[in-house]
C-alpha positions in Angstrom: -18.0 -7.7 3.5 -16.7 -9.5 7.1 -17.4 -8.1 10.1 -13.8 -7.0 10.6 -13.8 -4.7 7.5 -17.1 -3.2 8.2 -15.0 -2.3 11.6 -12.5 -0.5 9.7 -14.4 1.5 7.3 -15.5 4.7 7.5 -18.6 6.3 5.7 -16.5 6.9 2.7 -15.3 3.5 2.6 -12.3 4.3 3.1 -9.5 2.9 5.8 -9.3 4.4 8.6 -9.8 1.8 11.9 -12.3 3.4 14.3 -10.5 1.0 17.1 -6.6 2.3 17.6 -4.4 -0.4 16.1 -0.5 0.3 16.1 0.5 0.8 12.6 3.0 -1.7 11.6 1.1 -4.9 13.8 0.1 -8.0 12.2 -3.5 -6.8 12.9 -3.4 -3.6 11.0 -1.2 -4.9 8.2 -4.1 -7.7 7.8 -7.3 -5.0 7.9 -4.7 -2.9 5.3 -4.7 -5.9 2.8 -8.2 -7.1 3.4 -9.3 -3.3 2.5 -6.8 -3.5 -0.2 -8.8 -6.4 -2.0 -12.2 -5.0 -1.5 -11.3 -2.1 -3.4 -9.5 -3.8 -6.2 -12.2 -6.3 -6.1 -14.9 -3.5 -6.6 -16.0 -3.3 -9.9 -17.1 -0.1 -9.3 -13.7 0.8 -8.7 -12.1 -1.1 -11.2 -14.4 -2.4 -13.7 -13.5 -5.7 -15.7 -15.4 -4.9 -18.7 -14.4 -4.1 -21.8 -15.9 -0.4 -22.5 -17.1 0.2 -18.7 -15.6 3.2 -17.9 -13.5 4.1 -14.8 -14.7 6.3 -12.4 -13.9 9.8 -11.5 -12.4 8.9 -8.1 -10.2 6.1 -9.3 -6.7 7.5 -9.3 -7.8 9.1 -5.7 -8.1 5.4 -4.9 -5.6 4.0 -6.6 -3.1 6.9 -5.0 -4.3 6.0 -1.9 -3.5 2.1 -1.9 -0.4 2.7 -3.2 0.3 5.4 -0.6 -0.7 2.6 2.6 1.4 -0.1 0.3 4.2 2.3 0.7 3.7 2.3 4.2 4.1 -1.2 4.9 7.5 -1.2 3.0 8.9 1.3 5.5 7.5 -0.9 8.4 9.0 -4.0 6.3 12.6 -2.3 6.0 12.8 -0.4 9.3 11.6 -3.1 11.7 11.9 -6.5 10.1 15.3 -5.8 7.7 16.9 -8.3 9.5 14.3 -11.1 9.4 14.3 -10.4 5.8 17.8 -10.7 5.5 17.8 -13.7 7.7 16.1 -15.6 5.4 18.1 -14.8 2.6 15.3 -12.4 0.9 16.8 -9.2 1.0 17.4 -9.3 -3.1 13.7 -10.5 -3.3 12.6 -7.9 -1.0 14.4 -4.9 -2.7 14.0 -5.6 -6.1 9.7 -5.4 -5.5 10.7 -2.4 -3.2 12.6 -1.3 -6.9 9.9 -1.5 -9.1 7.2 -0.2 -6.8 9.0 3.0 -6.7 10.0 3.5 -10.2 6.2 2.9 -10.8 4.7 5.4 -7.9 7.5 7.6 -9.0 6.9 7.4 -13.1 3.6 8.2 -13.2 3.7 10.4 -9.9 1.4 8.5 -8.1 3.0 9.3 -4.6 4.0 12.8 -3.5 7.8 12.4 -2.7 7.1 14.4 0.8 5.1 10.9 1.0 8.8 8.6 0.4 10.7 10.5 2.5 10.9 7.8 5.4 13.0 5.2 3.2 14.5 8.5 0.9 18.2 8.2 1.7 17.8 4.0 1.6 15.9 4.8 -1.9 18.8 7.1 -3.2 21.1 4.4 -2.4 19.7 1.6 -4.3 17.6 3.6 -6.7 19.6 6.5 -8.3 
């Protein structure tokens, strides 16, 4: 593990910075991502062999990556819309945001007080 994620992690190994970084800079977005592949790298976590069984924590982890994933689509759509749109990726951009949230939402893997940030852009393009 690099330095910078050992930085990050708590006792739990979970994501929480022990340094204050804004939510929503390029530095926390990149420690979200880097934790992101550790955990779906972790075999432990999510085992790549036939008949190895999943742990008991895996949907707690699997919730929670999803839940910070979320996150970084409302920083996406409330601060850099226009960027997006700028470079002609605003199709691109919702369509992923589309599926994501038919997925979280399908197999209730996000609380919905959780999606409240982008609800009424959600009811909009989703309903």
């Amino acid at each position: 593990m690099s330095t910078a994620l050992k930085q990050v992690f708590n006792k739990d190994r979970t994501f929480r910075p022990k340094r204050k970084f804004e939510p929503g800079t390029q530095r926390f977005e990149l420690l979200l991502m880097d934790w992101i592949e550790v955990q779906i790298n972790n075999e432990h976590i999510f085992p790549t062999n036939v008949g190895t069984p999943f742990p008991k924590t895996f949907m707690q982890v699997a919730k929670k990556i999803l839940s910070r994933l979320f996150r970084v689509f409302v920083h996406v759509y409330i601060h850099h819309f226009d960027r997006v749109s700028q470079m002609g990726a605003e199709a691109h951009v919702n369509t992923c945001y589309k599926h994501f949230y038919y997925f979280v939402t399908e197999l209730s893997l996000i609380d919905h007080k959780e999606l409240e940030p982008l609800k009424e852009m959600t009811s909009r393009m989703c309903h």
